[in-house]
N, C-alpha and C positions, 0 to 999 in steps of 0.2 A: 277249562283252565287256560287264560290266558300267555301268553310266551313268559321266559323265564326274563328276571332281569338282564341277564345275560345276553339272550339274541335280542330284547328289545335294546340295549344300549346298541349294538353291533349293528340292528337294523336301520337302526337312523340314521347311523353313517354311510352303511349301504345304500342307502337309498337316497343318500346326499352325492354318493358316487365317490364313496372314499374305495380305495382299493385296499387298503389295510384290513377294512372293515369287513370288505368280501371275502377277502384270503380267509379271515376268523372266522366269517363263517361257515364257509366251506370245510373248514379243519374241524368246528365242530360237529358239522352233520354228515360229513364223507362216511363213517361206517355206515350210518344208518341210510344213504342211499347207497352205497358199495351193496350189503346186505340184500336192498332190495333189488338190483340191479343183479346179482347174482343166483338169484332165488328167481329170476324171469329172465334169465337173459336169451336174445335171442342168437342162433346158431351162427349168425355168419357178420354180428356185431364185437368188438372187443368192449370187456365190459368198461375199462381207461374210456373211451369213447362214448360210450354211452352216460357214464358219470357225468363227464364233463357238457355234455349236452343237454341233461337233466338242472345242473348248476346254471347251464345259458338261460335257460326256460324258468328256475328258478328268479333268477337278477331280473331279466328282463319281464315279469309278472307281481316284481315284490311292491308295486301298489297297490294292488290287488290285492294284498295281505292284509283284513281287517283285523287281526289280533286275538278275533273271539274263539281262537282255537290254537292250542303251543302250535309255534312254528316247525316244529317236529312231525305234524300231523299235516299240515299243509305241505311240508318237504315229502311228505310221501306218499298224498295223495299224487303231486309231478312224479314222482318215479316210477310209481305203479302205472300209470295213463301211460308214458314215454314209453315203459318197457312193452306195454296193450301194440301202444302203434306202433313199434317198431317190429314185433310180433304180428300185428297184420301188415306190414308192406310185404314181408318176406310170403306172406301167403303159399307157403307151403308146410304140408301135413303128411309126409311119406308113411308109405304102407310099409311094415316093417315084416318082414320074413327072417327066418331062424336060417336062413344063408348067410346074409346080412350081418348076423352074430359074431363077433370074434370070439376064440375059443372060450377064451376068461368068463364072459356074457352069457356064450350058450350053458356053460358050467353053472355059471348064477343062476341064470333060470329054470334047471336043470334040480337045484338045490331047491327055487322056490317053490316049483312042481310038486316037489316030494314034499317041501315043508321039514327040509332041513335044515338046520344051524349053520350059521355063517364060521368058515373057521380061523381065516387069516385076515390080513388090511386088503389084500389083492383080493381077495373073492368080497369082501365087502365095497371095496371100489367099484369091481365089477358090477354087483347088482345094483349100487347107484348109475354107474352108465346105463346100465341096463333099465332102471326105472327113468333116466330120462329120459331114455330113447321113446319110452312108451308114453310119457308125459309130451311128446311132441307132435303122438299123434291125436290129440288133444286141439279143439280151436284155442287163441290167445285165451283170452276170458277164464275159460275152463280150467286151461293149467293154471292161471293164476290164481285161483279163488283154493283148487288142490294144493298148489306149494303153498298158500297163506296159511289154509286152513288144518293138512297135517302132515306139513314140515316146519312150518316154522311156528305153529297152536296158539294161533290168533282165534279168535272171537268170532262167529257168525256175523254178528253187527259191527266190528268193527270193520271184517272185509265189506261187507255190505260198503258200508262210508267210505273206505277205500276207493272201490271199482264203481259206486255211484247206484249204486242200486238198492233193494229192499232185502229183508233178510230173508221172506220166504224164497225171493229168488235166488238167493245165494243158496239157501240148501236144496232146493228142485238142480240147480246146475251142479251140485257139486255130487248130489246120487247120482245123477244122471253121467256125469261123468265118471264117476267111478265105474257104474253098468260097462261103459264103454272101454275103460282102462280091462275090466274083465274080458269082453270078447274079445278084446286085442291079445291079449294073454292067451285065449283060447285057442284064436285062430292063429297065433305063433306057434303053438304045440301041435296045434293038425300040420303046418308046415314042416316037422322037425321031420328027418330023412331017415 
């Protein structure tokens, strides 16, 4: 499905170097890279900054845009890759220990151990910190194809096309990381004091 009338009239102007044209279209695809820029972001990025950096690589790549896929889908193949490299420059994967836990955290995990029910917004906050802490020890890749595939319940083949790659690869990395999100779990319970 080709781009909407929409960002094709928008695109011409963009790509003429109207600034009117850019602003529109950034206004209309900013959730949809906020979204993904949120869903990968990396620790020691503001995601304001990565947005907007995504947007540079955007404009400055938009003739590269041949049309035969919505512009939507091209806006987030850049986000996804952006959010990849900027996830490996930081090239760090700390080893997480149940010291390391703030109360809230070790409580969550504590909850997930047992496979009890979440009871408040503060103990469910928690266990999302707590599940991205774990999601970081994860290479780039790997969280991303995990946060695509079940948190935001995207498509095998569509991350596929996303991260560039094939679908069986996509499900061998995403067992495979989950196996590893498991020992991670494990070996934070043999840490607990």
């Amino acid at each position: 499905m080709p781009e909407t009338s929409f960002d094709r009239t928008w695109l011409e102007r963009a790509k003429s170097g109207d600034d009117e044209a850019c602003r529109e279209l950034i206004r209309e695809h900013y959730a949809l890279v906020i979204k993904i820029v949120r869903g990968h972001l990396p620790r020691r990025t503001d995601e304001e900054d990565l947005a907007q950096i995504i947007f540079v690589k955007v404009f400055q790549k938009l003739d590269q845009y041949n049309g035969s896929a919505p512009l939507s889908h091209w806006i987030s193949r850049i986000a996804v890759n952006s959010c990849l490299n900027e996830l490996r420059s930081e090239k760090v994967r700390p080893e997480l220990r149940w010291a390391d836990l703030r109360e809230e955290e070790a409580s969550a995990l504590d909850r997930v151990l047992e496979q009890k029910e979440e009871s408040s917004a503060d103990e469910q906050s928690a266990t999302r910190e707590l599940a991205g802490k774990l999601l970081e020890t994860l290479s780039p890749l790997d969280k991303t194809i995990l946060t695509l595939l079940d948190m935001e319940g995207r498509s095998v083949a569509e991350i596929a096309e996303l991260v560039g790659s094939n679908v069986g690869v996509v499900k061998i990395r995403a067992f495979r990381a989950r196996r590893k999100l498991r020992k991670e779990l494990e070996k934070l319970e043999r840490t607990k004091i």
